[in-house]
N, C-alpha and C positions, 0 to 999 in steps of 0.2 A: 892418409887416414889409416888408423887400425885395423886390420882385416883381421878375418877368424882366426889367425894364427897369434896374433898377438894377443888378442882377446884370451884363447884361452892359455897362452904362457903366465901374463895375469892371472887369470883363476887361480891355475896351478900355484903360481908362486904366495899365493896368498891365501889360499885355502887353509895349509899345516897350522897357522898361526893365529887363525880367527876364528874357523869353522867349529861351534859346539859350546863358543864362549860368550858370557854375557857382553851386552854392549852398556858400559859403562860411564859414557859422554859422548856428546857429540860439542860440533861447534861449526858457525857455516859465517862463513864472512863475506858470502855474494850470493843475496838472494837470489839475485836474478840468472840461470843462465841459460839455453837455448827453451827451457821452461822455470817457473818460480819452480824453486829447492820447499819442498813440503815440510817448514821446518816443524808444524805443530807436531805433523806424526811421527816426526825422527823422538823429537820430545817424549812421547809418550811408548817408543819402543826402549826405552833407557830402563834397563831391570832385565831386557829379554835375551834370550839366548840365540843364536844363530845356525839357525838349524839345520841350514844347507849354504853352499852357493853351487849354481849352475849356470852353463852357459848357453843362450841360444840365438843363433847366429852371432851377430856382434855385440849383442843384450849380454849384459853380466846382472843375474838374479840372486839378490839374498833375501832368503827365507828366513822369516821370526814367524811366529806363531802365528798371526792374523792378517798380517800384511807381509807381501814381496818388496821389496825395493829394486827398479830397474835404472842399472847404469848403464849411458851409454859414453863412450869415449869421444865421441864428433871427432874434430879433422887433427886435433892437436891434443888429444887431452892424454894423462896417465896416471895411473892409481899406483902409489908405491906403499912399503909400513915402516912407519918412522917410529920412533919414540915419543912419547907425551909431551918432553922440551926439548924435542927438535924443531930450530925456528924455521916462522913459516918465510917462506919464498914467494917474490911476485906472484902474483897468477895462483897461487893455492887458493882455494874458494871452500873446499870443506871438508871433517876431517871425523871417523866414526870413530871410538876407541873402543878398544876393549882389553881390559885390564895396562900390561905397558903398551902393548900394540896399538897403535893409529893406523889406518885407514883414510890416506891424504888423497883428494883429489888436486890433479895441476894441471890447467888447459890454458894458456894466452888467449885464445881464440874464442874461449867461452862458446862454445855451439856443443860440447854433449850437455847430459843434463843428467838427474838424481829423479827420479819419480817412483809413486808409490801405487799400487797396484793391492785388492784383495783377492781379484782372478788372474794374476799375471797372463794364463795362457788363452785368455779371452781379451786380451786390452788390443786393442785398435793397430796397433804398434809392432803385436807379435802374431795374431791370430791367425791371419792370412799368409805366415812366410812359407817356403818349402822345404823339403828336404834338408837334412844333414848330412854333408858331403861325406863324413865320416863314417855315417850314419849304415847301420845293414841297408837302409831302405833304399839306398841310393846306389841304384845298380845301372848294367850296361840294358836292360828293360826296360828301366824307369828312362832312361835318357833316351832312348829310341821313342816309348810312349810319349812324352814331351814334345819331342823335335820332328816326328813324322808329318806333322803338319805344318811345320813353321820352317817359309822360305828367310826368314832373317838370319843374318849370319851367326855362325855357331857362337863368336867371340858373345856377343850379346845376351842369346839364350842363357850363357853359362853364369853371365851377371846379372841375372833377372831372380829377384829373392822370391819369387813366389815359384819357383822353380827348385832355386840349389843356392843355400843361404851360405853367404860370409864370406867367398875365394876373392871379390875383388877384382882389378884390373893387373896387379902383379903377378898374382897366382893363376889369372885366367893364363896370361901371357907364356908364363914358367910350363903350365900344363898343356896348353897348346903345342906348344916347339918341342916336351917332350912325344907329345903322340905323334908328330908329322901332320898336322893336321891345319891347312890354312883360317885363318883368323874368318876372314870373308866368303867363306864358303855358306851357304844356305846349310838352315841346320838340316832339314829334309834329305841332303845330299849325302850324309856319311853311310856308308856300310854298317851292316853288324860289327863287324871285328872293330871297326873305327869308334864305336862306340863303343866297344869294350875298353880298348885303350884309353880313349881319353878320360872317362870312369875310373881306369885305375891310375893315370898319370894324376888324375887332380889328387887321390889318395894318397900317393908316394909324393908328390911336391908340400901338400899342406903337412902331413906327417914329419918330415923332412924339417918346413919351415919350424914347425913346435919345437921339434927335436937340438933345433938351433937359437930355440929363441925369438923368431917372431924375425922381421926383417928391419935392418937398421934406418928408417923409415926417422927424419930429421927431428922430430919429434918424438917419437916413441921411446921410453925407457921400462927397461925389464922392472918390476916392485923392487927391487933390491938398489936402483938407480941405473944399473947399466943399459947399453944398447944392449939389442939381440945383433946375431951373427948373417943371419939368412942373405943379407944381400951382396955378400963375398962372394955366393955359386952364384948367383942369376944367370942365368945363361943370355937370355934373349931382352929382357924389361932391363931398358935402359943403355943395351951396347950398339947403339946406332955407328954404324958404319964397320964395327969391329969384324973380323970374320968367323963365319959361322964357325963353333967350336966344335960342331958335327962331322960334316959336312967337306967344308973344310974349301969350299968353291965357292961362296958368293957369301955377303953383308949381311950382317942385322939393318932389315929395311925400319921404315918407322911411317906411317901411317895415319893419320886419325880415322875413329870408327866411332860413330855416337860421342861424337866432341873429346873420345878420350885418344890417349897415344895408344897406340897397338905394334909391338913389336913383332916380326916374325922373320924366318928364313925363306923369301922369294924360292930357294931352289930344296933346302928342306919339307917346308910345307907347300905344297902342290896343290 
């Protein structure tokens, strides 16, 4: 699934080329996808100019003057900018233009979905999420405040969106085995300094991830059609049995935690 890093390599890549310009057609050839495609109001945005995009957690928001449009990517999907007769491809479902720029969505799996919002930051969807990992707000304070009470394991706390939005089960993993910090530890258990670390390891992993593109995630393509790069370094998501590349004395063990896999270093993380 796309995690925040991919989400906003997206933005990025598509912001230069759309942001401030009219939308000049649309076309949606699957009403239906994880919700109906709102096609009356895409209709009646045709004339308007686009006056932001933002991202919040994995929600990618575009701003016209009265209505937000929120995208979300679901387990398979990717927004690339084609040309106006650039043909369409299986699984392309809908396509916003503006001037020669398109705005193609393409999901096989059909589970994100296109929806319209007038309060985006009051819709059901986004109202209640937490923090931005990125974000000033999200400090080695904020994650003590959060976790002093909560004996469930840190790996979980950290994928809990009403918490610390977008890292995922990749990036929990990657920021984990950078802090030392075992997966199954109760979050209540870590130190001050322990939570400073892993505060700024999620920092320096997701940064990292953007800075490469998002991670090569089998599904996932940069807007331009390429992979991203991110899952060359992985250290720990995904090298079961390899040895620790820390360390250097024992396995990437593997795990389930809350039905997901959980990668860590048995002798790294303590």
């Amino acid at each position: 699934m796309p995690e925040l890093p991919e989400v906003e390599t997206t933005k990025r890549g598509i912001l230069p080329h759309i942001s401030h310009h009219e939308l000049t057609a649309i076309e949606v050839r699957t009403l239906k996808l994880r919700y109906p495609v709102p096609k009356d109001i895409l209709d009646n945005l045709i004339g308007q100019p686009l006056l932001a995009i933002n991202r919040r957690a994995k929600y990618l928001l575009l701003h016209f003057l009265k209505q937000t449009l929120i995208v979300h990517l679901g387990m398979s999907g990717s927004l690339r900018l084609v040309n106006t007769d650039t043909p369409w491809r299986k699984h392309d479902h809908w396509q916003l233009c503006f001037d020669e720029h398109c705005l193609r969505y393409h999901d096989p799996r059909k589970f994100g979905f296109l929806i319209a919002s007038e309060t985006p930051d009051q819709h059901p969807l986004i109202k209640s999420l937490g923090v931005e990992p990125l974000s000033d707000a999200f400090t080695a304070s904020y994650l003590t405040e959060k976790c002093q009470k909560r004996r469930t394991p840190i790996k979980n706390v950290m994928m809990d969106n009403k918490v610390v939005v977008g890292i995922g089960n990749i990036y929990t993993c990657e920021s984990l085995f950078m802090a030392g910090i075992n997966p199954f530890r109760p979050a209540n258990s870590l130190t001050s300094e322990e939570y400073s670390q892993l505060q700024s390891s999620i920092a320096h992993i997701l940064n990292r991830a953007i800075q490469q593109g998002g991670s090569t995630l089998r599904d996932f393509l940069n807007p331009d059609g390429t992979p991203g790069y991110f899952a060359q370094t992985l250290h720990a998501y995904g090298q079961t049995g390899k040895t620790c590349p820390r360390c250097k004395q024992s396995t990437i063990s593997n795990r389930k935690l809350a039905g997901r896999s959980t990668y860590y270093c048995p002798h790294c993380q303590h």
